[in-house]
N, C-alpha and C positions, 0 to 999 in steps of 0.2 A: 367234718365241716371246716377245717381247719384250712385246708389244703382252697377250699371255696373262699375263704377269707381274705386270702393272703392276693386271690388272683384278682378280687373284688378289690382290695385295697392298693394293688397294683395299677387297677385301669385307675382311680381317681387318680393316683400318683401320677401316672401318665398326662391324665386328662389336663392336670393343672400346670405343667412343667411344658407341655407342647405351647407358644403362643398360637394363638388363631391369627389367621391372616385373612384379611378380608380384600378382595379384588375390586377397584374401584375402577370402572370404567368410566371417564371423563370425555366424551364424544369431542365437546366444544372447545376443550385444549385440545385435542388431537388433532382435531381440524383445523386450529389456529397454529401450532407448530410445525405441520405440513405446509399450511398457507406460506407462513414466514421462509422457510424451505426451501419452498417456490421460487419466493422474490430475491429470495439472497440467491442462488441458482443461475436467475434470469441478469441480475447485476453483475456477477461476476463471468456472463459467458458476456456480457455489455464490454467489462472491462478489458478482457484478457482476449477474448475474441474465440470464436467458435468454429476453426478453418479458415477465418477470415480474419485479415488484422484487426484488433480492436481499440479501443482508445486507448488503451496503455502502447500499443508498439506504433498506434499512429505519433502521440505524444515522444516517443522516444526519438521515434525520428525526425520530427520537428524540431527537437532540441539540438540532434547532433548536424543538422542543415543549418541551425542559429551557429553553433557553435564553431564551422568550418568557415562562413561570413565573419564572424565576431572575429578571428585571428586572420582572417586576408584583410580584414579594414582595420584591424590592430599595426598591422605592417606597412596598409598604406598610409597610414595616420602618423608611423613613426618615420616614415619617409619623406613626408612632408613637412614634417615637424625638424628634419636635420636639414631639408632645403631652407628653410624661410633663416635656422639659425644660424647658416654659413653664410645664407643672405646679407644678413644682420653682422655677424662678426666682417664679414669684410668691408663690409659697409663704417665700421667704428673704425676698424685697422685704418684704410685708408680714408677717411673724412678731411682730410691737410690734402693730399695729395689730390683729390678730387677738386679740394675746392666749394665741399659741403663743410655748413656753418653746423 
């Protein structure tokens, strides 16, 4: 009986050393972390575009369209700005010779 002991004493040993794990199926998270899944999916084919430009490369290119205006009106701006002041300096230079007070 000995040999019956030892194998008896073995399962408890076993028994208590395995944890049990219990499987917890949670439908209504699953459901809701697919849902979420979903939406964040649906936003970023919104964003990034799906074959199709989407608002990020529409947005990029509206920038770089501002940004090729913003430096041609930077130029005209500094163009006119060295007209009105060569205006002005000659206009100081000769104010005696004119006949401007």
């Amino acid at each position: 009986m000995r040999i019956q002991d030892e194998v008896d004493n073995a399962r408890v040993a076993l028994r208590d050393a395995i944890p049990i794990v219990i499987r917890v199926v949670d439908n209504a998270f699953q459901s809701e972390v697919l849902e979420k899944l979903g939406r964040l999916e649906a936003n970023m084919e919104m964003l990034v575009g799906d074959g199709q430009p989407g608002r990020m490369k529409i947005a990029e290119d509206k920038i770089s369209t501002l940004e090729r205006h913003d430096v041609r009106r930077g130029v005209y701006d500094k163009i006119v700005s060295a007209v009105i002041a060569t205006i002005v300096s000659t206009l100081i230079a000769l104010h005696d010779h004119l006949g401007i007070r």
